[in-house]
matplotlib code that plots the C-alpha trace (Angstrom):
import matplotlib.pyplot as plt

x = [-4.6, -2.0, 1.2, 3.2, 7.2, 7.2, 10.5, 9.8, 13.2, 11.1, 9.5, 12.9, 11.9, 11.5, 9.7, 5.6, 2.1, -0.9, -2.1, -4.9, -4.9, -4.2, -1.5, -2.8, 0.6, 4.1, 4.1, 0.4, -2.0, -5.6, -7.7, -10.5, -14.0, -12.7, -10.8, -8.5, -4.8, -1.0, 1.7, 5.4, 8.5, 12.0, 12.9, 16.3, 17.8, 14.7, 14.6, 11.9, 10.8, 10.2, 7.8, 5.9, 6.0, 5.7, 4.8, 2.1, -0.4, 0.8, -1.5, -4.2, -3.4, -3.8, -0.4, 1.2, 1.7, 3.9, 5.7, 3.6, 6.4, 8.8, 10.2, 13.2, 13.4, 16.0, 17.0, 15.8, 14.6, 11.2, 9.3, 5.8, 2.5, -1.2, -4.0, -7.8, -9.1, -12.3, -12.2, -12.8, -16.3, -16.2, -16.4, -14.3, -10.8, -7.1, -4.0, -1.0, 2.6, 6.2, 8.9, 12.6, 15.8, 19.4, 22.2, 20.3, 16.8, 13.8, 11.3, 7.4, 5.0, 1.3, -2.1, -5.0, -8.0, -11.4, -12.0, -14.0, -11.8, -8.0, -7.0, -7.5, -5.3, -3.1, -2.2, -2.8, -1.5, 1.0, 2.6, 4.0, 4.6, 6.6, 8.9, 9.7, 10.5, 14.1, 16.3, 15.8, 19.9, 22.8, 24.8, 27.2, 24.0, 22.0, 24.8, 25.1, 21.3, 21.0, 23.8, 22.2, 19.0, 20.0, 21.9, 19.4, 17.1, 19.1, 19.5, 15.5, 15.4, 17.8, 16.3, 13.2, 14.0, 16.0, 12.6, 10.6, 13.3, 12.4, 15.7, 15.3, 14.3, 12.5, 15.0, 17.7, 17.3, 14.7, 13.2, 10.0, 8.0, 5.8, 8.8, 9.7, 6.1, 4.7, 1.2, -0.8, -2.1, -5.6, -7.2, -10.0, -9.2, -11.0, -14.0, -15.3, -17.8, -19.9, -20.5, -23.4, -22.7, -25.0, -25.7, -25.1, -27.3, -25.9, -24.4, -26.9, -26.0, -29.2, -27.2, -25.3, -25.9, -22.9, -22.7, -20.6, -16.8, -15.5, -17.2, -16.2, -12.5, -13.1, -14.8, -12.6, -11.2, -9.9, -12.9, -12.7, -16.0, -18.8, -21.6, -23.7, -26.6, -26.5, -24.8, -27.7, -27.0, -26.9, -24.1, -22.5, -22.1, -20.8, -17.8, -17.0, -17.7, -16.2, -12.9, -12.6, -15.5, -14.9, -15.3, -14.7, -13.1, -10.9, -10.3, -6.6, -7.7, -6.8, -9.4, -10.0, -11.5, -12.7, -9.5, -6.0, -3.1, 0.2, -0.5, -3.9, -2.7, -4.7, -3.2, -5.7, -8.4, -11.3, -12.6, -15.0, -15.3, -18.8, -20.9, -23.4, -24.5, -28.9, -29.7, -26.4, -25.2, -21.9, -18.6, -15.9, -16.6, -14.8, -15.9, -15.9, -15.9, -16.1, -19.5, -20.2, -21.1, -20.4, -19.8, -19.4, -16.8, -17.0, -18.5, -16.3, -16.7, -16.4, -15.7, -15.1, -12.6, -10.8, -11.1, -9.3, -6.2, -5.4, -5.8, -3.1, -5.2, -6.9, -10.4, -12.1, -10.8, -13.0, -15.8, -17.2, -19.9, -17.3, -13.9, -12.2, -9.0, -6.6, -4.7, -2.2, -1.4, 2.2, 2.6, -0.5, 1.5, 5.5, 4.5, 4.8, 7.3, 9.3, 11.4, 9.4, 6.6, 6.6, 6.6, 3.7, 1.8, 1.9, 1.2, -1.8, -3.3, -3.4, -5.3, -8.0, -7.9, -8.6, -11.4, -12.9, -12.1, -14.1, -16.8, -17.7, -18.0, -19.7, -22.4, -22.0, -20.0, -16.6, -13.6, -9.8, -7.1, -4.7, -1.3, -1.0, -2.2, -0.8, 0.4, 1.1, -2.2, -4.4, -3.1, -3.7, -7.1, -8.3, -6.4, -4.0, -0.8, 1.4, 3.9, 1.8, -1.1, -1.0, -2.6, -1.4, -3.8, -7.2, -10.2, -13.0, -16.1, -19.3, -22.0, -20.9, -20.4, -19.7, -16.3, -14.4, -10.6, -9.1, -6.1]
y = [-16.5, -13.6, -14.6, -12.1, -12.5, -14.0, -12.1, -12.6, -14.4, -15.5, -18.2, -19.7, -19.5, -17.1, -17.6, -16.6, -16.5, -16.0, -12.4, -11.2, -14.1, -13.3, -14.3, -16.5, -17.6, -17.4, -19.2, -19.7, -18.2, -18.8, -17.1, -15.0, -16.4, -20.0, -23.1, -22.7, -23.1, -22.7, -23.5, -22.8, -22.7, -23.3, -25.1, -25.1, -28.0, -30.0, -32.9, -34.1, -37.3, -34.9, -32.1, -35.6, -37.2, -34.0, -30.7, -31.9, -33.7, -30.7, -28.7, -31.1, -32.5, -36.4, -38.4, -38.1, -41.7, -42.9, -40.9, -40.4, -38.8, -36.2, -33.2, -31.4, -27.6, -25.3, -25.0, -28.3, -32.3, -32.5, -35.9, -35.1, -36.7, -36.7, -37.6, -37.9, -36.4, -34.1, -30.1, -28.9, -28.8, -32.3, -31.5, -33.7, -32.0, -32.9, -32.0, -32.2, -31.4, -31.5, -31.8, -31.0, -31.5, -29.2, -29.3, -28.6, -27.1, -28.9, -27.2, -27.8, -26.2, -27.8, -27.1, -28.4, -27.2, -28.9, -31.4, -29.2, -26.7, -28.2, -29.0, -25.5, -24.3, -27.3, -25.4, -21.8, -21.8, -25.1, -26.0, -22.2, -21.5, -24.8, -24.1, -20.6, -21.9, -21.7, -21.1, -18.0, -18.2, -19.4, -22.0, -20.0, -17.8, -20.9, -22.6, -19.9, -19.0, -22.5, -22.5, -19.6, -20.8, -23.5, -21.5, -19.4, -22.0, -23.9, -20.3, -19.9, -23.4, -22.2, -19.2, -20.8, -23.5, -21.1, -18.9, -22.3, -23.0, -21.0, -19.9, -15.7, -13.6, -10.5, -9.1, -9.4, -10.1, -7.4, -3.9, -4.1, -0.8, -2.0, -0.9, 1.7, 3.7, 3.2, 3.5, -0.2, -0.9, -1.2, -4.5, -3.2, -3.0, -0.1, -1.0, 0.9, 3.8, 2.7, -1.0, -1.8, -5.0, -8.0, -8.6, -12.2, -14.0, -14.6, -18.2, -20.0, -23.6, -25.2, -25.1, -27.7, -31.3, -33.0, -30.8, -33.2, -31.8, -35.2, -36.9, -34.0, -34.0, -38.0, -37.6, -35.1, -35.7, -33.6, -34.0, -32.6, -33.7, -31.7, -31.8, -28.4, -27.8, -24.1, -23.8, -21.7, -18.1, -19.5, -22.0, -19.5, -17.6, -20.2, -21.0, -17.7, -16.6, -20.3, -19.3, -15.2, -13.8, -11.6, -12.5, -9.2, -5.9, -4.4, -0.3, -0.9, -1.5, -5.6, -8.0, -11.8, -13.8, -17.7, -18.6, -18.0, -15.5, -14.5, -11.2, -11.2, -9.5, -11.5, -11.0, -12.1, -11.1, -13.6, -13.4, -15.4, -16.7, -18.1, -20.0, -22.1, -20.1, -19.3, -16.1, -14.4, -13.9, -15.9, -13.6, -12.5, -11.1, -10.1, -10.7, -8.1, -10.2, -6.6, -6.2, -9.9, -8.9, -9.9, -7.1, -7.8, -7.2, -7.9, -10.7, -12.8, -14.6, -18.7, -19.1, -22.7, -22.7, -19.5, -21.0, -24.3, -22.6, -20.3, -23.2, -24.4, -26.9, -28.6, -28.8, -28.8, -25.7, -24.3, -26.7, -25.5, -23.9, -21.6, -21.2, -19.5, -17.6, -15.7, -13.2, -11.8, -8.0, -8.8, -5.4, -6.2, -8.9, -7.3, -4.1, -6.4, -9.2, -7.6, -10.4, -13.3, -12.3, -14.5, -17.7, -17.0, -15.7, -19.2, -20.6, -18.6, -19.3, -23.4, -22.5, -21.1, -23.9, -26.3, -24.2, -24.3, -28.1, -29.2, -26.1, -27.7, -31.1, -29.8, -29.0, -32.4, -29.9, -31.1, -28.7, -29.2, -27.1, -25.9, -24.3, -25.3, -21.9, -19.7, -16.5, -13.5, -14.8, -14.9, -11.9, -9.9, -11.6, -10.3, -6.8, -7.2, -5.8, -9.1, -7.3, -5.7, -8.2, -10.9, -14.3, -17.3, -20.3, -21.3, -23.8, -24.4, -25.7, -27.6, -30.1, -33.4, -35.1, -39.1, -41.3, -38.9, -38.5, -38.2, -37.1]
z = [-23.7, -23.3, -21.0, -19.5, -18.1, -14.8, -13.1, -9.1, -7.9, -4.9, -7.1, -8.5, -11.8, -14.5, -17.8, -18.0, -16.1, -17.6, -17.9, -15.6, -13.5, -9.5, -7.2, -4.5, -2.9, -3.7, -7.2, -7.5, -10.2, -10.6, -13.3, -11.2, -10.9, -11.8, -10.6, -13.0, -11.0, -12.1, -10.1, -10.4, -8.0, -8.4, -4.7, -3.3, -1.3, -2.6, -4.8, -7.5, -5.2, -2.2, -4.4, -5.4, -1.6, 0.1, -1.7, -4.0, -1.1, 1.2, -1.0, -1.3, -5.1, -5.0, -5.9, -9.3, -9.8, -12.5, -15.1, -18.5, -20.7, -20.8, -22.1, -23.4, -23.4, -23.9, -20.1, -18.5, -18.7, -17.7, -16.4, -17.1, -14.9, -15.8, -13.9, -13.3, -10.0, -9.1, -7.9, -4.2, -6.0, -6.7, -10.9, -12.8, -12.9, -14.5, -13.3, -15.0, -14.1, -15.0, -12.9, -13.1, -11.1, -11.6, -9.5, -5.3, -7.1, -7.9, -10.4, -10.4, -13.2, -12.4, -13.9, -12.7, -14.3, -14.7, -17.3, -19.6, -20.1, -19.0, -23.0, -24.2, -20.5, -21.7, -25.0, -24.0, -20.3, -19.5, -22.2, -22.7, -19.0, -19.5, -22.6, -21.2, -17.8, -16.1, -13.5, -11.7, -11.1, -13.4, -12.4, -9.8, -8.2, -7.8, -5.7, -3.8, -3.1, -2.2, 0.2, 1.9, 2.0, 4.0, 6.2, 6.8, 6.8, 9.8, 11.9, 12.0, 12.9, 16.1, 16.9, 16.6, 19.3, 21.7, 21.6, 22.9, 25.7, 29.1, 29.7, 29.7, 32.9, 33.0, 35.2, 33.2, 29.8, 28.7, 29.2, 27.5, 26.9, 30.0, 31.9, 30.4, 31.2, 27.8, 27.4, 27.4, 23.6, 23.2, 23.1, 21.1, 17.0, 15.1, 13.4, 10.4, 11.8, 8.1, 9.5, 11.1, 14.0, 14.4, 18.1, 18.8, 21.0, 24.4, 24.8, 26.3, 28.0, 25.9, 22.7, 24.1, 22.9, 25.4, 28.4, 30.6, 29.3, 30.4, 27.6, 25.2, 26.1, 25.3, 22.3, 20.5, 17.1, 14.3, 11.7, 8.4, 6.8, 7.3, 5.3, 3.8, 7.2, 8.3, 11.8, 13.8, 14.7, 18.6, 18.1, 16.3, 19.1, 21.7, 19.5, 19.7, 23.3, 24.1, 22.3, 23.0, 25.0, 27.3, 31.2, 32.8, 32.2, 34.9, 35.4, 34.8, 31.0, 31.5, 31.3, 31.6, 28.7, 28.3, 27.0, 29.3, 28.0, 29.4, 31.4, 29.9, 26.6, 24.3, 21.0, 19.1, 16.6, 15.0, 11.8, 9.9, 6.7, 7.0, 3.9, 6.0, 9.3, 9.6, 8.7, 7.9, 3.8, 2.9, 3.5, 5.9, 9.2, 12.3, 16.0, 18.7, 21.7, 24.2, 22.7, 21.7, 18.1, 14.6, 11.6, 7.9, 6.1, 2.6, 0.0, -1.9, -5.3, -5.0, -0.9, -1.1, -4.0, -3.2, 1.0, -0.6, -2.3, 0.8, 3.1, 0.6, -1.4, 1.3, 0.4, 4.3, 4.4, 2.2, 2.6, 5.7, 7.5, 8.6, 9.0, 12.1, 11.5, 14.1, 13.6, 15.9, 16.7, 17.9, 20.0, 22.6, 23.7, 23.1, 24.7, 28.1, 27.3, 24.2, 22.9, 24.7, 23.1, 20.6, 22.7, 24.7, 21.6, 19.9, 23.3, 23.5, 20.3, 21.4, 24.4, 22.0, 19.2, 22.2, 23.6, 20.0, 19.8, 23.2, 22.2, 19.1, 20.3, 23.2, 19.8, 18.1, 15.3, 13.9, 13.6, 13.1, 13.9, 10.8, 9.9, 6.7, 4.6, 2.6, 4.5, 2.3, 0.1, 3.2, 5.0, 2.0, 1.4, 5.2, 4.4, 7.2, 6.7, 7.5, 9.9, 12.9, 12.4, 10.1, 10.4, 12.9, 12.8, 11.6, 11.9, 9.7, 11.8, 10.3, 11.0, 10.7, 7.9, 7.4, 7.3, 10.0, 9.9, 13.5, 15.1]

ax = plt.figure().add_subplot(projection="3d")
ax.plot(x, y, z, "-o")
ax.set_aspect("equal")
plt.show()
């Protein structure tokens, strides 16, 4: 196994990744066509206990448990933690990691690999991405990167909450390009001229198992088992006419879908990373709710693993019939209310979680809402460019499976 330097100052850490294995995620490396996964980050303002509390389930790795060893290298003390567990596939898997503390940084470097092949990564992969790691920073850089990433850290958390209060008036505060005669954006994306659509069927109230939405609004749970049966091509297409279709288009190029949005804007774009859905192949599609059709994308190797490490480690994710993502195209929704945008775009995207929520119970389906993914990876994944659309929210949807989690 060749390893090449690792110089991003992003991932706190410099030292070496293995060669030919991809990025999926700031600090993450998995070798293509395989489970195979390296992690490692540098963290300022973070301690060891809070990668183990916090970071490590965040991504779906069980607990580390106690300390097995540890290890001295030339620039840190590492406390060192094996352990048993299973793959997203549910193959017997190992991960191990070390963990490190200097000064306000906390390093990780974790492999978890499956059980056939994890002692052959142990000597090829971890144990040199662990003698070569160190400090991205020296002593006097890292206190001061630190120091700014908390500060910068505590002014997003500020703007961030001045964005949420409703204390700005159109009037006064902003002239948006609305105002200033420019030209409404289209709702409608491009779509290649190659790609052929799939016409949808139109939603028909007989797909419904629980029509009364008193008893689905009662009923709804976040569920994140769902076991392998094919959604039909039928259901398919409620979900998405309950969560984007298109009601009625007006002259004045507005319309008025299923789900509300601040001056009808509607941000949004769907696509599809489908495994289990009656008569379509597995891949990533995108809806076109003006025509209510489907078109294909493109295939990709190992859904369900590479689904799992982009919904940062959390196996439902990628263990779905299939999984809903939004994107957002900012401008739609700035060209109106510039700087307020923002607000009203994350507003937006609840009302159509929640439509998705009540549609799928309304089909006896299980979905729940996440925001735990990995941006740049997932972006890239769906070729957006991550600045004028890039990827807010997602839902995997499936058939339902036993032992429900709630929330």
């Amino acid at each position: 196994m060749n390893m090449k330097p690792l110089t991003d100052p992003r991932v706190g850490i410099r030292g070496l990744k293995p060669a030919g294995w991809k990025s999926d995620g700031l600090g993450f490396w998995i070798r293509p066509g395989d489970e195979p996964l390296l992690f490692q980050r540098g963290i300022a303002n973070m301690t060891v206990d809070q990668i183990k509390t916090g970071l490590i389930p965040m991504f779906g790795f069980p607990k580390l448990g106690e300390r097995t060893g540890r290890r001295k290298t030339a620039a840190l003390q590492w406390d060192l933690y094996r352990l048993e567990t299973k793959s997203p596939g549910g193959e017997p898997a190992v991960v191990e990691a070390a963990l490190a503390q200097s000064g306000k940084w906390a390093f990780i470097v974790l492999l978890a690999a499956a059980t056939g092949t994890f002692e052959e990564l142990h000597a090829q992969v971890f144990l040199p991405a662990l003698e070569a790691a160190a400090p991205a920073y020296d002593k006097e850089d890292a206190a001061r990167v630190a120091k700014e990433k908390a500060r910068a850290y505590a002014e997003s958390i500020r703007s961030c909450r001045g964005m949420m209060k409703a204390d700005l008036t159109m009037e006064t505060d902003m002239v948006s390009d609305q105002m200033k005669g420019v030209p409404m954006p289209s709702a409608r994306k491009a779509v290649d001229p190659q790609a052929k659509p799939i016409a949808l069927p139109a939603p028909d109230a007989a797909t419904l198992k629980k029509a009364d939405i008193r008893t689905c609004i009662a009923d709804r749970k976040s569920r994140r088992k769902y076991n392998d049966e094919d959604l039909t091509l039928a259901e398919l297409s409620y979900l998405l006419w309950a969560t984007q279709g298109v009601r009625k288009e007006l002259p004045s190029g507005r319309h008025y879908r299923t789900v509300p949005s601040a001056g009808s804007r509607h941000s949004f774009e769907t696509y599809l990373v489908i495994q289990h859905v009656e008569g379509l192949q597995p891949g990533v599609y995108r809806y076109l709710p003006f025509d209510h059709q489907i078109v294909f994308l493109f295939a990709a190797e190992d859904l369900p693993g590479k689904m799992t490490i982009l919904g940062s480690g959390q196996p439902f994710v990628g263990h779905c019939a299939a999984c809903f993502i939004w994107s957002a195209i900012p401008y739609r929704m700035e060209w109106r209310y510039d700087f307020y945008a923002e607000r009203v775009i994350l507003m937006d995207v609840g009302h159509v979680c929640q439509n998705l929520y009540l549609a799928a119970e309304s089909l006896e389906c299980g979905t729940c809402g996440v925001a735990a993914y990995e941006q740049d990876a997932l972006d890239k994944f769906l070729g957006l460019d991550g600045k004028d659309e890039f990827v807010v929210y997602l839902a995997p949807v499936g058939k339902l499976g036993k032992g429900q989690e709630e929330g």
